[in-house]
PALOMAR-958877 format. One record per residue (C-alpha): residue number from 1; x, z, y. Coordinates in steps of 0.25 Angstrom, whole numbers, plus 5000, padded with zeros to 4 digits. Layout:
<pts>
PT num   c1   c3   c2
PT NUM    X    Z    Y
...
</pts>
This chain:
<pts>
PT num   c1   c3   c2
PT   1 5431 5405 5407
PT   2 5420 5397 5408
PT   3 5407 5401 5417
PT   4 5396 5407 5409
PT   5 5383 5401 5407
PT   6 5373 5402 5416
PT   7 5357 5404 5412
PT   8 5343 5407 5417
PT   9 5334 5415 5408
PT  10 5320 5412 5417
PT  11 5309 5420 5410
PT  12 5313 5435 5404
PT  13 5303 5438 5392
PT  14 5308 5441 5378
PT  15 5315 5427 5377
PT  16 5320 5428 5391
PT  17 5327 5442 5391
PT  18 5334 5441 5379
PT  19 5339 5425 5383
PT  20 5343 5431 5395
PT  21 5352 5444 5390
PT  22 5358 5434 5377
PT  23 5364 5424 5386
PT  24 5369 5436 5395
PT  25 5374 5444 5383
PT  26 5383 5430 5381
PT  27 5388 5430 5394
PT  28 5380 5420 5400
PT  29 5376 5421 5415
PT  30 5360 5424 5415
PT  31 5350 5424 5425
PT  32 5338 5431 5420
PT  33 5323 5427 5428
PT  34 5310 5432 5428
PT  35 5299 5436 5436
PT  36 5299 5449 5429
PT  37 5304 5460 5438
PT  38 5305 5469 5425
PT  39 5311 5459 5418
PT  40 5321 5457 5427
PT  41 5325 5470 5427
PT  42 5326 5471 5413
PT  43 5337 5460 5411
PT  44 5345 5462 5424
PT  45 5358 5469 5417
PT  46 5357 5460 5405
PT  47 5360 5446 5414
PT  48 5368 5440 5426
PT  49 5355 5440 5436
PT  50 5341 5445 5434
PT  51 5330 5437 5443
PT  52 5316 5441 5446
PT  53 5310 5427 5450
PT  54 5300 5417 5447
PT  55 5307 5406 5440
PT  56 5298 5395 5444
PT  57 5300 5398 5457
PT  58 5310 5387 5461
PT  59 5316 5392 5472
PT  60 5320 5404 5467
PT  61 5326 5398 5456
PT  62 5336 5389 5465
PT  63 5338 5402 5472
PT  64 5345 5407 5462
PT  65 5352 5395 5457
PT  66 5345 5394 5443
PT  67 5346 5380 5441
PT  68 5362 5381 5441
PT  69 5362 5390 5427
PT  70 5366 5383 5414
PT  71 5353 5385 5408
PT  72 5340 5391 5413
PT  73 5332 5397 5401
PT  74 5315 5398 5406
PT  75 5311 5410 5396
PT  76 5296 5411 5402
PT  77 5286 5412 5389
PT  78 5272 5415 5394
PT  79 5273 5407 5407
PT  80 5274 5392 5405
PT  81 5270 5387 5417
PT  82 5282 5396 5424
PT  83 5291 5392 5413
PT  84 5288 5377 5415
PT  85 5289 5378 5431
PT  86 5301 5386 5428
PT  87 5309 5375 5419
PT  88 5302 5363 5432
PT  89 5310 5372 5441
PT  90 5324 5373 5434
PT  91 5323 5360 5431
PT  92 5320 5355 5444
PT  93 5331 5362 5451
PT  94 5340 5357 5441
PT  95 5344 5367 5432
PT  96 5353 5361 5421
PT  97 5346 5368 5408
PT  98 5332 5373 5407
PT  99 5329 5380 5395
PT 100 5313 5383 5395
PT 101 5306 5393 5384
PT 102 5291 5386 5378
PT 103 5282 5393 5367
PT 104 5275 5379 5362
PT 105 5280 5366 5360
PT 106 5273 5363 5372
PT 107 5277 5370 5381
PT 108 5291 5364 5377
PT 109 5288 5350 5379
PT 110 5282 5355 5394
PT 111 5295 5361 5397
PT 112 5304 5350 5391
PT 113 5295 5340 5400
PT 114 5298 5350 5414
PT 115 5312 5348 5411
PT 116 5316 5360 5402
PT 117 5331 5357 5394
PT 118 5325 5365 5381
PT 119 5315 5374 5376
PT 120 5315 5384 5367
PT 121 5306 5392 5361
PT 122 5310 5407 5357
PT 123 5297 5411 5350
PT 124 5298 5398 5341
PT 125 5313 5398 5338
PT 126 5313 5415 5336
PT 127 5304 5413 5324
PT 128 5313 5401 5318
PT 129 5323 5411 5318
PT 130 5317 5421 5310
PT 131 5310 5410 5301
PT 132 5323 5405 5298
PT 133 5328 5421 5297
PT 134 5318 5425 5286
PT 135 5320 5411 5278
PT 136 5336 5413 5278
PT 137 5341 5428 5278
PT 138 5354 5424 5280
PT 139 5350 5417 5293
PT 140 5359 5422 5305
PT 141 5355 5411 5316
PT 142 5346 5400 5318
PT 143 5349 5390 5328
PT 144 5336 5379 5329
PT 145 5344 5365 5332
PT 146 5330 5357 5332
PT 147 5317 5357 5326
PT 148 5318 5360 5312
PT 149 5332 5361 5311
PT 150 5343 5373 5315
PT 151 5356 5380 5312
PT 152 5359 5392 5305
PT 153 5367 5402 5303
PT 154 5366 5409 5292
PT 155 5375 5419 5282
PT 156 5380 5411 5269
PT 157 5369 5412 5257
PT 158 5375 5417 5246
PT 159 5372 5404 5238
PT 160 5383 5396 5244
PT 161 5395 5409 5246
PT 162 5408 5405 5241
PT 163 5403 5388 5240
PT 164 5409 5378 5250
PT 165 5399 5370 5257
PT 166 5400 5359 5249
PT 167 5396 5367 5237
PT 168 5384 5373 5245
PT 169 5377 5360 5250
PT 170 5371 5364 5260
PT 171 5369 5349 5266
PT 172 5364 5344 5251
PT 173 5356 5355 5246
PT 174 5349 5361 5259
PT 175 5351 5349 5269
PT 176 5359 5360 5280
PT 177 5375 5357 5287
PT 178 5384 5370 5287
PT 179 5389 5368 5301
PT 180 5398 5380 5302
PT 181 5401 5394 5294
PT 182 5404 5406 5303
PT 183 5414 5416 5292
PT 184 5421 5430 5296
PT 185 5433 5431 5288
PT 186 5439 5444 5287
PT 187 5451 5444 5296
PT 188 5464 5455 5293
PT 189 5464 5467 5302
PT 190 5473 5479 5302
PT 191 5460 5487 5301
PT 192 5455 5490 5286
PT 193 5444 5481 5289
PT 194 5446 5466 5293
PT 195 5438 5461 5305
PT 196 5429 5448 5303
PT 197 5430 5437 5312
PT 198 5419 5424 5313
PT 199 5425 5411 5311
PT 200 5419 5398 5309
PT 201 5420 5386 5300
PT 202 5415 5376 5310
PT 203 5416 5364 5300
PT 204 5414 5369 5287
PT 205 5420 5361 5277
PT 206 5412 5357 5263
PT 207 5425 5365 5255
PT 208 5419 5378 5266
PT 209 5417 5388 5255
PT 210 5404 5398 5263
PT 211 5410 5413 5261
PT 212 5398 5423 5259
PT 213 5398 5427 5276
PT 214 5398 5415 5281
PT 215 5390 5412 5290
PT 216 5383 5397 5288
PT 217 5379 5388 5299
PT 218 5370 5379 5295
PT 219 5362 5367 5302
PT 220 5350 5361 5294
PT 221 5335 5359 5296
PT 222 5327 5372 5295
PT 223 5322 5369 5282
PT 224 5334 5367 5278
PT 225 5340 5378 5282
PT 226 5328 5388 5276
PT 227 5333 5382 5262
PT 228 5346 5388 5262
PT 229 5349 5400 5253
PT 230 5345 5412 5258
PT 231 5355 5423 5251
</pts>
């Protein structure tokens, strides 16, 4: 069985907590960090190891071996110049992934410069995914690929049940690629009610005919995607 992943949630806001008890949740190994002492407490039975330390204290951080984790995650959002000092340090003692938080674009091209691996931006991308939510109510998940573009998942409009993909048009007609299509058939049981099992069609054919719950999941830019049928 392979080893789990290991992370470092640097930074326990909103963002941070809930980061750090997701990847905990999914069985990954999480070391939680913040100066907080309250904070710490509060997350200590919800991850592998809970630390009360300052993170841009370089030291410390080699003390505990932070630099050997698969990805180090700097949560901090009101503090930048600790969040920047914190990335320098990682960095410098040679973690291998260094994700840093920003708020603006600048702060993004600050911490892309120190040396962070990727940024991300919770507030921005929370309210892409209730834009994209209000403009599509059959939306389940978004997934942002690139500036202006994403994937989707979303439950089958009612305008394309029982076509195949080819009938549907999606490339033609609204410029988007069916990637995949999650289904769950019902499967025989002795019981009076038959279980429902997830399978995927991984590489849909134009002949696919969509079934009423299926699950479609689609790649295209975001304008694209906001022109699909909405019931």
């Amino acid at each position: 069985m392979a080893d789990a992943l290991r992370f470092a949630v640097i930074g326990l806001g909103r963002f941070g907590q809930q980061l750090a008890t997701a990847l905990a949740a999914d069985g990954a190994e999480v070391i939680a960090i913040d100066r907080s002492g309250g904070l710490i407490d509060g997350i200590r039975d919800d991850v592998t190891l809970a630390l009360r330390m300052d993170a841009t204290d370089e030291d410390a951080i080699h003390a505990q071996e932070i630099e050997d984790v698969d990805a180090a995650i700097v949560g901090i959002g009101h503090d930048f110049e600790a969040a920047a000092l914190c990335v320098a340090v990682l960095k410098g003692l040679g973690c291998r992934r260094v994700i840093a938080r920003a708020e603006s674009e600048m702060q993004s091209q600050l911490l892309t410069r120190i040396g962070a691996d990727s940024v991300v931006f919770p507030e921005r991308e929370s309210a892409l995914r209730l834009a994209h939510q209000l403009l599509m109510p059959n939306l389940q998940r978004y997934v942002e690929l690139g500036e202006g573009h994403g994937l989707i998942y979303t439950r089958a409009p009612s305008a394309f049940h029982n076509k195949t993909l080819e009938q549907s048009q999606f490339r033609a007609q609204y410029n988007v690629n069916v990637v995949a299509i999650q289904r769950t058939p019902p499967v025989e049981t002795d019981s009076e009610r038959p279980e429902r099992r997830r399978m995927a069609i991984a590489v849909p054919r134009p002949d696919t005919v969509i079934l009423p719950d299926d699950i479609l999941i689609l790649v295209g830019s975001d304008e694209s995607l906001s022109q699909l049928p909405r019931d």
